[in-house]
C-alpha positions in Angstrom: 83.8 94.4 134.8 86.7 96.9 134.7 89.6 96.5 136.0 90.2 98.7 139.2 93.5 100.1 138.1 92.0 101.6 135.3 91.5 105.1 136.7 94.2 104.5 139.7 95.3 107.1 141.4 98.3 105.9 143.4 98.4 108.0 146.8 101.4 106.3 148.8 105.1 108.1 147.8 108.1 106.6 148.6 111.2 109.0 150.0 114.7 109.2 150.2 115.7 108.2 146.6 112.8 106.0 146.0 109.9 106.0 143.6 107.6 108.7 144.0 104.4 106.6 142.1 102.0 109.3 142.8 103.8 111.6 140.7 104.6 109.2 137.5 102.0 110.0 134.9 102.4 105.8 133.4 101.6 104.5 136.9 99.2 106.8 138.5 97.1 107.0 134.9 97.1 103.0 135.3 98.8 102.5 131.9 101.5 101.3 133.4 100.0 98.6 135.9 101.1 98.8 139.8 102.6 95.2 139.0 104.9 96.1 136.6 106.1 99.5 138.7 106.8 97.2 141.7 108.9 94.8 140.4 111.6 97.6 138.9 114.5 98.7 141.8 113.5 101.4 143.9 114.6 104.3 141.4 112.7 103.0 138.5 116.2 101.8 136.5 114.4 100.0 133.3 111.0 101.6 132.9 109.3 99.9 130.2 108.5 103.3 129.0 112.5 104.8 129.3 113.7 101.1 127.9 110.8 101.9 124.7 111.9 105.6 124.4 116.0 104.3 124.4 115.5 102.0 121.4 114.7 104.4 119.3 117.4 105.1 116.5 118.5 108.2 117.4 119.4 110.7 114.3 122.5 110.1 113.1 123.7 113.2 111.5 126.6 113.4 113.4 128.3 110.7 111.5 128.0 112.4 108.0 128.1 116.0 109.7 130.9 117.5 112.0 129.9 119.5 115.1 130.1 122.9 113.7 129.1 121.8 110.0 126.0 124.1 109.2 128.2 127.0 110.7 130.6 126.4 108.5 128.5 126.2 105.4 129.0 129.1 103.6 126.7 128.6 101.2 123.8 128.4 103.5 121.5 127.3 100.7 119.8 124.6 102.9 117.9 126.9 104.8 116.9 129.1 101.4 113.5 127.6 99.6 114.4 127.7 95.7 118.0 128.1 96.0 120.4 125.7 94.8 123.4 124.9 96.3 126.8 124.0 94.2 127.8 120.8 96.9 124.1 119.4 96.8 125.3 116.0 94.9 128.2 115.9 97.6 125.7 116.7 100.3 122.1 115.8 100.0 123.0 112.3 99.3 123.7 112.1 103.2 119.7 113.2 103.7 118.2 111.5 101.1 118.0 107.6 102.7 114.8 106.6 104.1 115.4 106.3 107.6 113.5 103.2 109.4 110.9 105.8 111.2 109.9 107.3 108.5 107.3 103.8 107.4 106.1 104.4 111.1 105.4 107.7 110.8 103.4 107.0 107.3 101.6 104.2 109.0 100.7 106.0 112.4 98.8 108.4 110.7 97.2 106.5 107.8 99.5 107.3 105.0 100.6 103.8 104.3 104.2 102.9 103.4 106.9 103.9 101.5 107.6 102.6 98.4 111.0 104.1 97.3 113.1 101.8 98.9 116.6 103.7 99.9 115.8 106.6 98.2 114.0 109.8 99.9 111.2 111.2 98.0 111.1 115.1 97.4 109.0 116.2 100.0 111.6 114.5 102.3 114.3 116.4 100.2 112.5 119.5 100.2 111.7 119.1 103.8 115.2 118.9 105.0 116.6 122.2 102.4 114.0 123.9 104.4 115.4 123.3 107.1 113.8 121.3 110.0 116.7 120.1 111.2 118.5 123.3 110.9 115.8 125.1 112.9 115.5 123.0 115.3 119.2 123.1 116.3 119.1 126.9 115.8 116.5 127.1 118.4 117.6 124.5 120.9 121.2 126.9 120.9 119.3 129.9 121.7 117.7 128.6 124.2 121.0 127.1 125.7 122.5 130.7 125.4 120.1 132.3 127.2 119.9 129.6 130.3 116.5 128.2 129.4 117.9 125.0 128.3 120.3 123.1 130.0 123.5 121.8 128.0 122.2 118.5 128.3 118.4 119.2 128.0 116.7 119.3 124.7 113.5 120.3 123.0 110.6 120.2 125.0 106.7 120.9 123.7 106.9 123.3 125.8 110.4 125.7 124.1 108.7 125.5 121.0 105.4 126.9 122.3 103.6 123.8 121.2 100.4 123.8 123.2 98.2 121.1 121.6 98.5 117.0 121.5 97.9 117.8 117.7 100.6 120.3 117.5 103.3 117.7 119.7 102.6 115.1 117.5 102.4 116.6 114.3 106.2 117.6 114.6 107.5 114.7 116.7 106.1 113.0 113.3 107.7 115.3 111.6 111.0 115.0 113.4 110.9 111.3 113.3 110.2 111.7 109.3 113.0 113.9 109.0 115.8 112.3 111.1 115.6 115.5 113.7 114.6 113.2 117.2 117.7 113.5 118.5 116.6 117.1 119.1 113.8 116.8 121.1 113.3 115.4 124.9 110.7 112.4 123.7 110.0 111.5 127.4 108.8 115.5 127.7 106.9 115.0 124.7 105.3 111.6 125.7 104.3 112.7 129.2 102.6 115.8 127.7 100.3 113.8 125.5 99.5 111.6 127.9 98.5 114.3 130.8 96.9 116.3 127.8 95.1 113.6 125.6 94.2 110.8 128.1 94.4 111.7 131.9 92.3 115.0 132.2 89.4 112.6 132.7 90.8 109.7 133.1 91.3 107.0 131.1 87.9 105.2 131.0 85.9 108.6 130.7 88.8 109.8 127.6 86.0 108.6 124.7 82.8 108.6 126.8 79.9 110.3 125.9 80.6 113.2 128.4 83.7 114.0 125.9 83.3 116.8 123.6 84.3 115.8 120.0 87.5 117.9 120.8 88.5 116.2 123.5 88.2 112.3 122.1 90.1 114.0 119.1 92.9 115.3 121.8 92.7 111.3 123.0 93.0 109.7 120.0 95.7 112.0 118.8 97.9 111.1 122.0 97.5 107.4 121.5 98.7 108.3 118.3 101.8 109.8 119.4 102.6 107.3 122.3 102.5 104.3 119.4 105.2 106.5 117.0 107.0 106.4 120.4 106.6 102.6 120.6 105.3 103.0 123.7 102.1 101.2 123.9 103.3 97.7 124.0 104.2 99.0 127.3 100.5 100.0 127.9 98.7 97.4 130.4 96.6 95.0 128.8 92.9 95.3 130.1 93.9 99.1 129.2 94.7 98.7 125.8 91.8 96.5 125.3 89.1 99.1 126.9 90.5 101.9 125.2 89.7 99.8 122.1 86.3 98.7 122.7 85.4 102.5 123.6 86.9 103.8 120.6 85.0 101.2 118.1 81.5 101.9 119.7 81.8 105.5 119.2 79.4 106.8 116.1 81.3 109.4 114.7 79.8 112.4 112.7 83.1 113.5 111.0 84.7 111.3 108.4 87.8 112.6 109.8 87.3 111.2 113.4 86.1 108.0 112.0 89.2 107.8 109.7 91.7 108.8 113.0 89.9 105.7 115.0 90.5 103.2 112.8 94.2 104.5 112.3 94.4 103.9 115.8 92.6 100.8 116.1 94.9 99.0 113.8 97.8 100.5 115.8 96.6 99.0 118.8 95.5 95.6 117.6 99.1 94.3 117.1 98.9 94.3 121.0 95.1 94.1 121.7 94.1 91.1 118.7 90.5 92.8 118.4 89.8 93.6 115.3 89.5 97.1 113.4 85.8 97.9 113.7 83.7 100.7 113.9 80.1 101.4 114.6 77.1 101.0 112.4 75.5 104.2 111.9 79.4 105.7 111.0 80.0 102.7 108.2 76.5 103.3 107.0 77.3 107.5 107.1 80.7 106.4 104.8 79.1 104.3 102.4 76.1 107.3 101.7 79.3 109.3 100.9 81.1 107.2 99.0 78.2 105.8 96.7 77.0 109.3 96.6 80.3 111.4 95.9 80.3 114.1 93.2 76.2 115.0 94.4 76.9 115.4 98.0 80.1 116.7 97.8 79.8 120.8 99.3 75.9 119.8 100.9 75.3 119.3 104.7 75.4 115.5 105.5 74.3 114.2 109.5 75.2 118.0 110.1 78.3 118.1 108.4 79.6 119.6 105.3 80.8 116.9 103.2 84.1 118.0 101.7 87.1 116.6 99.8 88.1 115.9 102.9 85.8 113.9 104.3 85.2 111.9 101.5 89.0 110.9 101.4 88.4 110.1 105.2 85.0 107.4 103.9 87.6 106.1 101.6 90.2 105.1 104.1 87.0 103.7 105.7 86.6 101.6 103.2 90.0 100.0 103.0 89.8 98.8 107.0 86.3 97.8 106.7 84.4 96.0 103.3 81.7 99.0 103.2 80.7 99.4 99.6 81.5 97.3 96.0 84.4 98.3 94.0 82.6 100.2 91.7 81.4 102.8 94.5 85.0 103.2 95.5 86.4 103.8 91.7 83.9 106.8 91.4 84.8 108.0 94.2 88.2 108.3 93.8 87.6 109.7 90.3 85.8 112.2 91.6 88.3 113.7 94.0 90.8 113.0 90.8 88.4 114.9 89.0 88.8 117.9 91.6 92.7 117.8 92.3 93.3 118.3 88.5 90.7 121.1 88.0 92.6 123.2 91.3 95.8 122.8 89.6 94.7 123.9 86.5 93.1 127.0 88.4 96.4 127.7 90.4 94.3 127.4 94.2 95.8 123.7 95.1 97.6 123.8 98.6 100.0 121.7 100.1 97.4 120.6 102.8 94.4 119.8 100.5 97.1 117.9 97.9 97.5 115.2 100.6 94.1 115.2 101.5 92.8 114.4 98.1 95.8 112.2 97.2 95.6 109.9 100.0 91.6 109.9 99.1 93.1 108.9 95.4 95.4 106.4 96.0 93.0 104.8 98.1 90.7 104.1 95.5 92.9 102.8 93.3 93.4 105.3 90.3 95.5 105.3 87.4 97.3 108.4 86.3 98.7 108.8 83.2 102.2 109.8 82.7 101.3 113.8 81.5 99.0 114.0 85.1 101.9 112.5 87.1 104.2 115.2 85.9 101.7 117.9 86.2 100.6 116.8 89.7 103.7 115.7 91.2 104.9 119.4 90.0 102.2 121.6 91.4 102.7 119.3 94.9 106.3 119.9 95.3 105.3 123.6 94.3 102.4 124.1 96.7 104.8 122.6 99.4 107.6 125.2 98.7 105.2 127.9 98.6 104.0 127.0 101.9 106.8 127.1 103.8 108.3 130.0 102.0 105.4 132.3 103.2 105.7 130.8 106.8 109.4 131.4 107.4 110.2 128.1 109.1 108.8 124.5 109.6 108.3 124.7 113.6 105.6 127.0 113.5 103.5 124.9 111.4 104.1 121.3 112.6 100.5 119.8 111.3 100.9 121.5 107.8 104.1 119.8 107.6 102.9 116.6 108.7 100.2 117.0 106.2 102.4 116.9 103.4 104.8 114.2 104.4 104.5 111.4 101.8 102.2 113.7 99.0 105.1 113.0 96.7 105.7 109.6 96.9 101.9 108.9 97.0 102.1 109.7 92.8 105.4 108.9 91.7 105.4 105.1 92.3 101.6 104.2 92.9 102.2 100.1 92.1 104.4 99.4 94.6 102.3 101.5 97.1 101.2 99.9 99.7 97.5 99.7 100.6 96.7 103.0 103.4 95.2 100.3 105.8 95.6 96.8 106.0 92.5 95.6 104.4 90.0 94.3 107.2 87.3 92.6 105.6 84.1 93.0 107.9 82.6 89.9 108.8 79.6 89.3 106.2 76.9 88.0 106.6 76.1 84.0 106.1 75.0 83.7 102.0 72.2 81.5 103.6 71.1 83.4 106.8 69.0 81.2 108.9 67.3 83.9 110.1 65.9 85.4 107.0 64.8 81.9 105.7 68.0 81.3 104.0 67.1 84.3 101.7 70.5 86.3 100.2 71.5 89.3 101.7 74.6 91.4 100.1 76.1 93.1 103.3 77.7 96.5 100.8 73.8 96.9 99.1 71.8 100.1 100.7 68.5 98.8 101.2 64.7 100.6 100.9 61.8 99.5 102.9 60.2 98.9 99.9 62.5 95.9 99.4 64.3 97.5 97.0 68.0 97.7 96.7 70.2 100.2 95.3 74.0 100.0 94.5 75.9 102.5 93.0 76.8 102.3 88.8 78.8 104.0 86.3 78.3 107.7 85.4 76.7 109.0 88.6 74.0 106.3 88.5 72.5 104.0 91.1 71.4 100.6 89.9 68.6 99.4 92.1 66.5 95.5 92.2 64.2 93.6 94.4 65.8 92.2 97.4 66.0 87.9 97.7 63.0 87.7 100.1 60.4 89.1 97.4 62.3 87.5 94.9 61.0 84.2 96.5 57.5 85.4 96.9 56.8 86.5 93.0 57.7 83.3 91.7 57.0 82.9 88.2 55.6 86.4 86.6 54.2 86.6 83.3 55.2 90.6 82.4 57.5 93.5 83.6 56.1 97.0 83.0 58.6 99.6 83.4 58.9 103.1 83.0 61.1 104.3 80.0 64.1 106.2 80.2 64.0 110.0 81.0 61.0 109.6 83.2 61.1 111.0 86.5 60.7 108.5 89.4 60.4 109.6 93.1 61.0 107.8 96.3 58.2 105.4 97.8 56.2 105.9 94.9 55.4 103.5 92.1 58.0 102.8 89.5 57.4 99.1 87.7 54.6 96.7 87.7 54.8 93.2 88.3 52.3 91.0 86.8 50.9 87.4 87.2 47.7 86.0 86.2 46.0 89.2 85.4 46.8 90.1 89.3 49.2 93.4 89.3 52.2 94.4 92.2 53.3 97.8 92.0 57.3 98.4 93.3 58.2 101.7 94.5 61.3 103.5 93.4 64.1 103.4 97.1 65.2 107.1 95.3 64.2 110.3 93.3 65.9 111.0 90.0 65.2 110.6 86.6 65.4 107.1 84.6 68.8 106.0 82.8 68.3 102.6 81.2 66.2 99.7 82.1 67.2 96.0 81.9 65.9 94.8 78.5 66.7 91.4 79.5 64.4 91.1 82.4 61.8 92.6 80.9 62.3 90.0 78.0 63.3 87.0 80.6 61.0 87.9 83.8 62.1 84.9 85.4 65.8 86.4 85.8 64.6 88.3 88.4 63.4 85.7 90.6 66.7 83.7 89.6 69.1 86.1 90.4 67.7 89.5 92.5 71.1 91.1 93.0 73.0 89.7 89.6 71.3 89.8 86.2 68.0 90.0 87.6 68.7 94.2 88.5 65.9 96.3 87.0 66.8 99.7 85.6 69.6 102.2 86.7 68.5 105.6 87.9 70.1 109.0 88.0 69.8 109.6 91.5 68.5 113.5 92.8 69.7 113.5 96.4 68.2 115.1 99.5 69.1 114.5 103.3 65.8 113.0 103.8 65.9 110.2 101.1 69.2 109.4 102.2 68.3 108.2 106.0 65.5 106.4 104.4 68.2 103.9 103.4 69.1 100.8 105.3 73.0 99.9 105.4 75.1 97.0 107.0 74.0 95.8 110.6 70.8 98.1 110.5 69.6 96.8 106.9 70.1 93.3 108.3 68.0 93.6 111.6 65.4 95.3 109.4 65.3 92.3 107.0 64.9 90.3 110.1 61.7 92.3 111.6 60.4 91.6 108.0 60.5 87.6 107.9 59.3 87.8 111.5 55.9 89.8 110.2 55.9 87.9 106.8 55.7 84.8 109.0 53.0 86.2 111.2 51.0 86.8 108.2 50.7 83.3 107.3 51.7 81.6 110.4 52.9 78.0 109.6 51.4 78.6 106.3 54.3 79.9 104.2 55.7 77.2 102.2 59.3 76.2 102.7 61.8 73.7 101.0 62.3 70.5 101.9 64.7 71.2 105.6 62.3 72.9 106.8 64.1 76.3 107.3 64.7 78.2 104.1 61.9 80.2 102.4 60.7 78.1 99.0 60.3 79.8 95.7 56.9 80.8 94.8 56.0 80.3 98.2 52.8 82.1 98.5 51.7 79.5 96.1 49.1 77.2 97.3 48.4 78.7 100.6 44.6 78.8 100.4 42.7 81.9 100.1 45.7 83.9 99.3 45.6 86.5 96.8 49.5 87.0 95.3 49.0 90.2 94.4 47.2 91.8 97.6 49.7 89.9 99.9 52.6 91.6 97.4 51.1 94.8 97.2 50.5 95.2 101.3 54.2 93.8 102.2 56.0 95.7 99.6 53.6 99.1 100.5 53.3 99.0 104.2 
């Protein structure tokens, strides 16, 4: 049951100097429990949320800059993409430390971590010549001039004519990354993603199905934003732990979304202790992508195009949850590799699609040499310059800034890079699950009703098998017949024959495409496959030709395992008590259609495998 604060409205307003609760965005949104607001003094001294904003280091430019320091630059270089200026070794070395935020800020939105230690990488570098910090200021006196701005007051979302959650986050990251926070009024900032991103509908309705995708983007975004504040270990509990449980049910279309819910997930966690999850049919939507890269890559996909983009996004998947083998992920990666080097070669790589692909990259766990490092660390710093030369200034592009932030580092020291999630292994599935006899059931395999399963291989190739249940059924066969390589194969229809005793099973093929190699050793040894279904028992690897249609017609994760389920439930009505099993009693015997009286193997076979 939810809590009733949840969605609190809080009506009664104290006067004369006191709190005014109705009017507090933390107290009357319910993220900031009643209990918490009525213990503080009556004109809210110590706020958990002003006490969070305070301990954050403020900038400290001041220390290695004098007041009027830019103004009295005469060089001015800072501010001037491509120029170099004469006092830069004197200078720069003041801007080029890591400052502690800037991990956050890689972390919050799925980056990872730095892995330069003290030194700034040259996005960081190039950032700051740009002139963030110089803008920012620039702006802030203008505004003072002309009365808008109060001496005291700074930045708000609202003097930079940001109008988006995306937008205010994107340069408070930004800011943060840069060493600029100083600049900007935080609580202004944090109090507008809040009223933007989570309280138009309340909190309990921000990522229910009522929510356009648009909004529970908005939402996520502003949680987001309030953890690079620090604020939500401020956040009430039973909160935190809804907003959790809402955000992991949710099955997202977008790679992107899915990708932006983990991120804040495993934000949330270190105050919630739930695990990083996410739904069923968005894990098995990511691992379609990922096995499937280089051919779906530009084709429509559960209604959306599947882009460089969205692949990176299944990657990043992959690192919070175990989705698909090693192998799946390598291709991947290579395949995105494959694309960033061929757009630098043609000139048309952008600083936004560089970090999209090299986060996708780094993900999967690619090695450069040391000619692509040059090359690609050279067209990213290049693409980044270029960017921010044609838009004049960083302010009016906060989210392509932000998208940029880390590209450099990403290739320059890739073994010391941290993994971009902290590796959640899902929770598999028992080797010996009770409820399908004790039969095997790989949790990353994409399963076909046929009982086939199909994994994905080397040189855009799926290697497919039987699953472990049929495996115990066949028992010993005397022959393999499979088709030869180059032979076309097609989805649900016929591709080998098993025989036994004269008595023939036909398998059908889980996917078009055209035959690559079959397993010589099988064929030779047919009682591998009853051995060992998902290890040398495999049967033939096939070059897969892809449609929408043969996709959904394969089973992933929790799905494939509740399918398996329904199948032992209907093999067991078959036979009734029947079925042989080994000696406790609960796991499904080898051969174990053998001796169960007038039972033909292969028309049992043939109708279970065929239905």
């Amino acid at each position: 049951m939810k809590p009733t604060h949840f969605d609190t409205t809080k009506t009664e307003t104290k006067t004369g100097g006191k709190k005014e609760l109705d009017q507090c965005p933390w107290n009357s949104s319910g993220i900031v429990s009643s209990k918490t607001c009525d213990t503080r003094p009556d004109d809210c001294s110590g706020c958990p949320v002003d006490v969070a904003l305070m301990k954050l280091a403020p900038h400290q430019g001041k220390n290695f800059f004098g007041k009027n320091y830019f103004d009295q630059c005469y060089v001015k270089a800072c501010a001037s993409p491509g120029r170099s200026c004469p006092f830069a070794a004197q200078c720069m070395p003041n801007w080029s430390r890591t400052n502690s935020a800037a991990s956050r800020v890689l972390t919050s939105t799925g980056i990872g971590s730095l892995s330069i230690g003290t030194n700034a990488s040259l996005i960081q570098q190039v950032a700051r010549r740009n002139g963030l910090y110089v803008d920012l200021i620039s702006r802030l006196f203008e505004l003072r001039n002309l009365g808008k701005v109060a001496p005291e007051e700074n930045l708000a979302p609202q003097h930079l004519g940001l109008a988006t959650v995306d937008e205010q986050f994107a340069l408070l990251a930004a800011a943060s990354f840069l060493d600029c926070l100083e600049l900007l009024d935080l609580k202004a900032f944090a109090e507008s993603m809040l009223r933007q991103g989570l309280m138009q509908h309340g909190l309990s309705n921000s990522f229910s199905e009522e929510r356009s995708w648009e909004e529970r983007r908005a939402a996520l975004r502003a949680l987001q934003g309030l953890a690079l504040l620090g604020l939500t270990p401020t956040f009430d509990a039973n909160v935190l732990r809804q907003l959790h449980e809402s955000i992991a049910a949710i099955d997202y279309p977008s790679m992107a979304l899915a990708r932006q819910a983990v991120i804040v997930q495993n934000i949330l966690k270190t105050n919630t202790y739930e695990p990083v999850r996410i739904s069923d049919d968005t894990m098995a939507h990511a691992a379609i992508l990922i096995s499937f890269a280089g051919d779906l890559l530009g084709k429509m996909y559960h209604h959306v195009l599947v882009t460089p983009s969205e692949l990176s996004a299944a990657l990043t998947l992959s690192r919070f949850v175990d989705i698909v083998p090693d192998e799946g992920i390598s291709h991947a990666g290579l395949v995105l590799k494959r694309r960033l080097l061929h757009m630098i070669e043609e000139g048309t790589l952008d600083a936004i699609t560089a970090q999209t692909l090299l986060t996708g990259i780094v993900t999967s766990g690619q090695n450069w040499t040391t000619s692509e490092r040059t090359m690609v660390s050279r067209a990213v710093l290049n693409a980044f310059q270029a960017q921010f030369k044609k838009l004049g200034d960083m302010r009016t592009a906060p989210n392509a800034l932000l998208d940029v932030l880390g590209a450099d580092n990403l290739i320059r020291d890739p073994k010391q890079f941290q993994s971009l999630a902290q590796n959640q292994a899902a929770q598999k599935m028992e080797t010996l699950d009770p409820t399908l006899l004790g039969c095997k059931m790989p949790s990353n395999l994409l399963y076909h009703r046929g009982h086939s399963w199909v994994r994905p291989d080397k040189d855009d190739s799926v290697r497919i098998g039987l699953d472990d249940i049929v495996a115990h059924l066949i028992g010993k066969v005397d022959a393999i017949k499979m088709p030869k390589p180059g032979e076309t194969v097609r989805q649900g229809k016929p591709v080998l024959r098993l025989i036994r005793n004269d008595e023939t099973v036909e398998v059908c093929s889980p996917m078009d495409g055209e035959v690559a190699i079959v397993n010589q050793a099988v064929i030779d040894t047919p009682r591998i496959l009853a051995a060992e279904p998902y290890e040398d028992g495999w049967l033939m690897t096939i070059r897969p030709t892809l449609t929408e249609d043969a996709l959904y017609d394969l089973k992933f994760g929790d799905n494939a395992h509740q399918w398996q389920k329904n199948e032992v439930t209907r093999l067991q009505a078959m036979f009734q008590d029947e079925i042989a099993t080994a000696a406790d009693g609960a796991t499904l015997a080898h051969d174990a259609l053998a001796g169960i009286p007038g039972v033909r193997w292969s028309e049992v076979l043939n109708k279970f495998l065929n239905q």
